[in-house]
matplotlib code that plots the C-alpha trace (Angstrom):
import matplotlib.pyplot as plt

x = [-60.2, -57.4, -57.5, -58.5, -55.3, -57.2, -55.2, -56.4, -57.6, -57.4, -60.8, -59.8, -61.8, -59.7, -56.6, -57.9, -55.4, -56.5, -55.8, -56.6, -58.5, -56.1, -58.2, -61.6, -60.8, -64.5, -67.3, -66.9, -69.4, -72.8, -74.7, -72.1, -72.5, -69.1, -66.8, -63.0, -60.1, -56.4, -55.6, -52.3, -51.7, -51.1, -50.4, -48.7, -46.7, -47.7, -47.3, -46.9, -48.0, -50.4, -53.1, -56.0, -59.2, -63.2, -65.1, -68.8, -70.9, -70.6, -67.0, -64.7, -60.9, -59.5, -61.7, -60.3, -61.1, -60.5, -59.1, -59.0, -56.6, -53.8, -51.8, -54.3, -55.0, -58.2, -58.1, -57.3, -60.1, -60.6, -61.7, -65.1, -68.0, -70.5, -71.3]
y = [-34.8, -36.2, -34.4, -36.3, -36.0, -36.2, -36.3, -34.6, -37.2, -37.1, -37.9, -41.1, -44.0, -47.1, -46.4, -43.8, -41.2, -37.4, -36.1, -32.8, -32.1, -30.0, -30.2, -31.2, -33.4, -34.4, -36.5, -40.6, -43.3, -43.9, -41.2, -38.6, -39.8, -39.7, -36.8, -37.6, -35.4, -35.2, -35.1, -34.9, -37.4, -35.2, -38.1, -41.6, -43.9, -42.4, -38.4, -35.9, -38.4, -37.0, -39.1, -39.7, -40.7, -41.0, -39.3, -39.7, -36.9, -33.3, -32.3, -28.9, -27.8, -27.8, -30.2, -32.8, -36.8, -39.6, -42.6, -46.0, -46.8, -45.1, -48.0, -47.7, -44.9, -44.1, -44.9, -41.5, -39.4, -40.0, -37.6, -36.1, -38.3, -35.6, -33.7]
z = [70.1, 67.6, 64.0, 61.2, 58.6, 55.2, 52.0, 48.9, 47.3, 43.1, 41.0, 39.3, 38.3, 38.3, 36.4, 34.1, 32.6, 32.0, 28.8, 27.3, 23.8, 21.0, 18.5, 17.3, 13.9, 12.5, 13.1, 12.2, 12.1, 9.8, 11.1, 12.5, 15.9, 17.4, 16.8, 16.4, 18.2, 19.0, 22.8, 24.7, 27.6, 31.0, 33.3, 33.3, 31.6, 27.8, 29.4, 26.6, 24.1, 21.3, 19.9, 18.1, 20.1, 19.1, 21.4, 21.6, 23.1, 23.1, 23.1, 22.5, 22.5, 26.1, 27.5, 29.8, 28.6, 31.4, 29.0, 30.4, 28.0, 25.7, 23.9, 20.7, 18.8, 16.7, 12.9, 10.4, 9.6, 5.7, 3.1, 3.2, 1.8, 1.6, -1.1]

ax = plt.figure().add_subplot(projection="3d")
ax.plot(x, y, z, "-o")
ax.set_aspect("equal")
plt.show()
């Protein structure tokens, strides 16, 4: 019987690039729904790159996001509204 030669084989859906959560900034939209957070590109063209993303979902520091895209970056979290 010949041996099957397997390669490890990366999770990757199409040509998303891992990036890792620094830090939790606030929560954005009308009702709070999407939390917004500064991650570090690990991989690709954009690696080391820091940036601003909106993340909807339950998220936390160190947590890994798969981003199908990293040319645009998230708009600045504004002052607090609420009183």
């Amino acid at each position: 019987m010949a041996k099957s030669s397997k390669k490890k084989e990366e999770v990757r859906r199409g040509n998303a690039v891992p990036a890792v959560v620094l830090e939790v900034i606030g929560r954005v939209g009308t009702r709070g729904e999407v939390i917004q957070v500064r991650c570090k590109i690990l991989e690709g063209v954009d690696k080391g790159k820091i940036m601003r993303r909106n993340v909807r979902g339950p998220i936390r520091e160190d947590d890994v996001l798969m981003l199908t895209e990293t040319e645009l970056e998230a708009r600045a979290l504004r002052g607090s509204r609420r009183r």
